[in-house]
C-alpha positions in Angstrom: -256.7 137.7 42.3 -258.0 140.9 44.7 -259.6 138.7 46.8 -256.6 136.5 47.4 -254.4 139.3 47.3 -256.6 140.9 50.3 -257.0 137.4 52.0 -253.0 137.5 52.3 -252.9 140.7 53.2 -255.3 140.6 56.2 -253.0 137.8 57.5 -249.5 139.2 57.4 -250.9 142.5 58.6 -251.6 141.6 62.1 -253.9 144.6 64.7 -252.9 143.4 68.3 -255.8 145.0 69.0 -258.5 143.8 66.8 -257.5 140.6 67.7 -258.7 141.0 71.2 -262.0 140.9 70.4 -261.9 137.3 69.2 -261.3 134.9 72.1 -258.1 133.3 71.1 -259.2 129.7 72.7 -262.6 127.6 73.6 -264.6 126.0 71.7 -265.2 128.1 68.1 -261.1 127.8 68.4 -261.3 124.0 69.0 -264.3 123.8 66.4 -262.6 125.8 63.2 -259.3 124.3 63.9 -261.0 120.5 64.0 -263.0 121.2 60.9 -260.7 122.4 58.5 -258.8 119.6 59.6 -261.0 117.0 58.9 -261.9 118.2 56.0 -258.5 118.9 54.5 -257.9 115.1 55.4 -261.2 114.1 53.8 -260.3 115.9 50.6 -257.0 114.8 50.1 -258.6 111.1 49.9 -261.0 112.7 47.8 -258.8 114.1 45.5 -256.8 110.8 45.4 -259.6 108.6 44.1 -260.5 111.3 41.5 -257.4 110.8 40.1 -256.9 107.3 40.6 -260.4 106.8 38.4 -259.4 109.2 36.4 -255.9 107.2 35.5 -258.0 103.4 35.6 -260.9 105.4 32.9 -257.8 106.2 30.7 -256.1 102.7 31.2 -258.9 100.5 30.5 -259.5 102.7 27.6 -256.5 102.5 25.8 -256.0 98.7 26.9 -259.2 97.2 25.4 -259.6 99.7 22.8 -256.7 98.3 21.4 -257.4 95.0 21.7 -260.0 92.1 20.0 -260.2 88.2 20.9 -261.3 85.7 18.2 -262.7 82.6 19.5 -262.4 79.4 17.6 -265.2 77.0 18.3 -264.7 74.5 15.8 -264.7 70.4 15.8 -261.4 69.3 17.5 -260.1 68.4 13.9 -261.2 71.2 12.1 -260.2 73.4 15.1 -256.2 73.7 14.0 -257.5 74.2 10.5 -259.7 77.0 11.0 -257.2 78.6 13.6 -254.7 78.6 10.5 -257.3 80.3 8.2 -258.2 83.2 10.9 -254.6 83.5 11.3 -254.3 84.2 7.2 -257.1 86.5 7.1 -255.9 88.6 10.0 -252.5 89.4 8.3 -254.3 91.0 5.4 -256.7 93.1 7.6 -256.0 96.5 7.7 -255.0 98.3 11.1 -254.5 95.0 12.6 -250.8 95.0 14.3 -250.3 91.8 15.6 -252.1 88.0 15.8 -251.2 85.1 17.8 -253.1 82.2 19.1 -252.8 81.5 22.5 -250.9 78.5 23.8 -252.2 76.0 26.2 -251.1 77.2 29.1 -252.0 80.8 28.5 -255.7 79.8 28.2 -255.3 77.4 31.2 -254.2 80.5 33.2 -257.4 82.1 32.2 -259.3 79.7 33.2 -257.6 78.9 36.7 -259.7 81.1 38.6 -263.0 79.1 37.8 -261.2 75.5 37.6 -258.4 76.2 39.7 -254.6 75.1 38.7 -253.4 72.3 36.7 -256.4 72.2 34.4 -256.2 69.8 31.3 -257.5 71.4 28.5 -258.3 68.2 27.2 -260.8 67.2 29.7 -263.1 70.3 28.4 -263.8 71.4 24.8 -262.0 74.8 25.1 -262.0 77.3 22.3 -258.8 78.3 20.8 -258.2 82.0 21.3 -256.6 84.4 19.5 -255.3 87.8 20.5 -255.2 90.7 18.4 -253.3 93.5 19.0 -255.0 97.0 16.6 -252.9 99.9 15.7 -253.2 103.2 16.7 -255.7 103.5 13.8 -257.7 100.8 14.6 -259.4 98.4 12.4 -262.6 97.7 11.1 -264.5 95.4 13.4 -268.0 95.1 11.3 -266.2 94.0 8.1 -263.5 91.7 10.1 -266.7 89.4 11.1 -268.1 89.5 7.7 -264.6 87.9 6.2 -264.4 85.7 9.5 -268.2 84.7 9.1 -267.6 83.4 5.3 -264.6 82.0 5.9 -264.2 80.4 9.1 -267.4 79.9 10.3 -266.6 78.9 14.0 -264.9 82.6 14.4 -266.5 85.0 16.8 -264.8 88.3 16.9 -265.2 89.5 20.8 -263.7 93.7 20.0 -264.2 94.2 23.7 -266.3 97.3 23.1 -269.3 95.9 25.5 -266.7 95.5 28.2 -264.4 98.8 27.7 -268.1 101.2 27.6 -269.8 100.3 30.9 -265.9 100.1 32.8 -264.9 103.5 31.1 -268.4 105.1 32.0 -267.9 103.7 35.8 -264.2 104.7 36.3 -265.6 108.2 35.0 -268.2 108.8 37.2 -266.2 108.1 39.8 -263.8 110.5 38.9 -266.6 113.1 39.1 -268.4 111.9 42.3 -264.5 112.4 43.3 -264.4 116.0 42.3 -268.3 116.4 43.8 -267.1 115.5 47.4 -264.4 117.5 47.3 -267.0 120.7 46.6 -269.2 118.9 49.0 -266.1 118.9 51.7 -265.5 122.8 50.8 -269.5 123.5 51.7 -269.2 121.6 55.0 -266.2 123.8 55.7 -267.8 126.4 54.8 -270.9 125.8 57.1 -268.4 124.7 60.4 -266.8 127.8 60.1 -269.8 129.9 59.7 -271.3 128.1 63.1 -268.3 129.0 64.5 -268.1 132.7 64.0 -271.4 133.4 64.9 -270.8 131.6 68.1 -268.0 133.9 68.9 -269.5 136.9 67.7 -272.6 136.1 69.8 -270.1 135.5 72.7 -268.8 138.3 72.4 -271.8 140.9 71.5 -271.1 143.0 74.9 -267.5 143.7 73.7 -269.0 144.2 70.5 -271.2 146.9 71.8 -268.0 148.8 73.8 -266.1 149.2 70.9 -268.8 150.6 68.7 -269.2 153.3 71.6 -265.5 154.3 71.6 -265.8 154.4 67.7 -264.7 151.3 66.2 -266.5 150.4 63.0 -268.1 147.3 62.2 -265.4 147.1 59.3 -262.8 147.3 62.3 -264.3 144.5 64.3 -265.0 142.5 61.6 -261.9 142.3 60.4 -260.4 140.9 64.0 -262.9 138.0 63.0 -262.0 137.0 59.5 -258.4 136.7 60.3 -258.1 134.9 63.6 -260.8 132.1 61.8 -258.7 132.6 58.2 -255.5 131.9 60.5 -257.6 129.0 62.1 -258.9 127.1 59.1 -255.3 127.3 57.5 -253.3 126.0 60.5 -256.0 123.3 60.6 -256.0 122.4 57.3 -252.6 122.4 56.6 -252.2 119.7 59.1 -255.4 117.8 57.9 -253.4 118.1 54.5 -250.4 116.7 56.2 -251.8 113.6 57.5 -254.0 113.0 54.7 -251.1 112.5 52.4 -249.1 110.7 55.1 -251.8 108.6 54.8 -251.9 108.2 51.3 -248.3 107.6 50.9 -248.0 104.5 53.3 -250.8 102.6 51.5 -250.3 99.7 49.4 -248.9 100.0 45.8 -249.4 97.3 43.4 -247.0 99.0 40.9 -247.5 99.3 37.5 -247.8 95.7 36.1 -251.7 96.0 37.8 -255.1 97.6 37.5 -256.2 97.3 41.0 -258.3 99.8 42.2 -257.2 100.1 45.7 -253.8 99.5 45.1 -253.6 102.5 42.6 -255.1 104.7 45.0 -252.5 107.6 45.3 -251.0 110.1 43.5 -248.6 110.2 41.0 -245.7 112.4 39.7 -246.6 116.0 39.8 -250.1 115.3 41.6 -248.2 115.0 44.6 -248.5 119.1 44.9 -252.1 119.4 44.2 -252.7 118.4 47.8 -250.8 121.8 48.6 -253.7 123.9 47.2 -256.2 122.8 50.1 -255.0 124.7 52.9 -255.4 128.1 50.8 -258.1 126.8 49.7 -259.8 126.0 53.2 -258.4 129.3 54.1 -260.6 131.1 51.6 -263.3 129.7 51.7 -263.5 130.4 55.5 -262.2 133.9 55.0 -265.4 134.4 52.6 -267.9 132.5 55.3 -266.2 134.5 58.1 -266.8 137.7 56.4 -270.2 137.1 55.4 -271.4 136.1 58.6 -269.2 139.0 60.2 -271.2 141.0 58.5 -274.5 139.6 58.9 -274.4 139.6 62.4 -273.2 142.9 62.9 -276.0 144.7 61.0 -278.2 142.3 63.4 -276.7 143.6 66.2 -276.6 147.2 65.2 
């Protein structure tokens, strides 16, 4: 909190004088205010596809977990029967909610992007499926295929675990490369503004030496510094931030009813004013560069 509270302070406490020692214009100007931009823009896509993998991770999770397939491969006349018997058992298995098999054209819809539309499932010796629907509790799996493997002995039990692990794992660690670029965008920011102030303060190491000889301390002067790029990197970034989201808004949505990546790339609900953190954010972080290199080069030029 005391170094945002003197961040702020530095920046509605404006020296008319201290700030002639920066040049207001040219190229560190240009370069700070094109960085932070850039950068703000970058990290607003950045935070949106952290979030976005963050919501598909929790999607997929709670979609498959709670779901199982049993596939009937069975004789075509013993197939109804032994739908009918996995159907029995399923009723008196504990934590499962719901069983149904699916009809024809359900299974023909699945199949439609291999086979293409207006399949007849006659032609091909298609399983019967069945969906299962767990409760909250779940149920047990490993004991489910035991009953099903004495019972019905065409069954397999398909619980979707070898599926939900690998696209959980991948929406995850996407989430955190998300969150890594964003760290990765502050460091970049951190290293344009840095550039930038010591080309001004090389630029300017003749002024420099004038005001150290009618007493101004290296405090003084290096204060004019850290606010004129603070000021920089927050203008910039807030307009970075501005387009980013501008950006962001006018993509595609596929709405709810879809898992699409791309289409769910936004942000949603409250998210909408994390995106409002990076401009202080940028600011700080070029307030902390500025003074550090401020610094630095001062006791080099002393």
């Amino acid at each position: 909190m005391s170094a945002v509270s003197e961040i702020f302070q530095r920046l509605i406490q404006p020296d008319t004088q201290a700030d002639r020692v920066v040049p207001p214009s040219g190229f560190t100007a240009q370069l700070t205010l094109f960085a932070a931009g850039a950068m703000a823009f970058l990290a607003v896509f950045a935070l949106a596809l952290s979030l976005a993998a963050g919501r598909l991770a929790e999607q997929w999770g709670e979609e498959l977990a709670r779901t199982a397939t049993i596939r009937i491969a069975a004789p075509a006349d013993q197939q109804q029967a032994q739908t009918e018997a996995a159907l029995r058992i399923l009723e008196t298995t504990r934590g499962v909610a719901q069983a149904r098999p699916l009809s024809d054209e359900e299974q023909a819809a699945l199949l439609a992007p291999w086979f293409g539309g207006g399949l007849e499932l006659d032609a091909l010796p298609v399983p019967q499926l069945i969906e299962v629907l767990e409760t909250a509790e779940g149920m047990d799996a490993a004991g489910l295929r035991l009953r099903l493997a004495a019972e019905v002995p065409g069954a397999v039990l398909d619980d979707h675990s070898r599926w939900r692990e690998p696209l959980v794992k991948a929406a995850s660690r996407l989430r955190t490369l998300g969150w890594l670029s964003i760290l990765l965008i502050g460091a970049v920011t951190a290293a344009m503004v840095t550039l930038a102030a010591n080309a001004a303060l090389a630029a300017n190491a003749q002024v420099i030496a004038v005001l150290r000889l009618v007493g101004a301390t290296d405090d003084y002067i290096a204060q004019a510094f850290i606010r004129r790029f603070t000021l920089r990197a927050l203008i910039g970034a807030a307009a970075g931030m501005v387009i980013g989201m501008i950006a962001v808004l006018l993509m595609p949505s596929g709405g709810d009813e879809t898992a699409s990546f791309l289409t769910g790339l936004g942000f949603k609900g409250a998210h909408w004013f994390l995106p409002l953190f990076i401009p202080p954010l940028a600011a700080a972080v070029a307030f902390g560069a500025t003074r550090m290199a401020a610094r630095r080069t001062l006791e080099g030029l002393s």
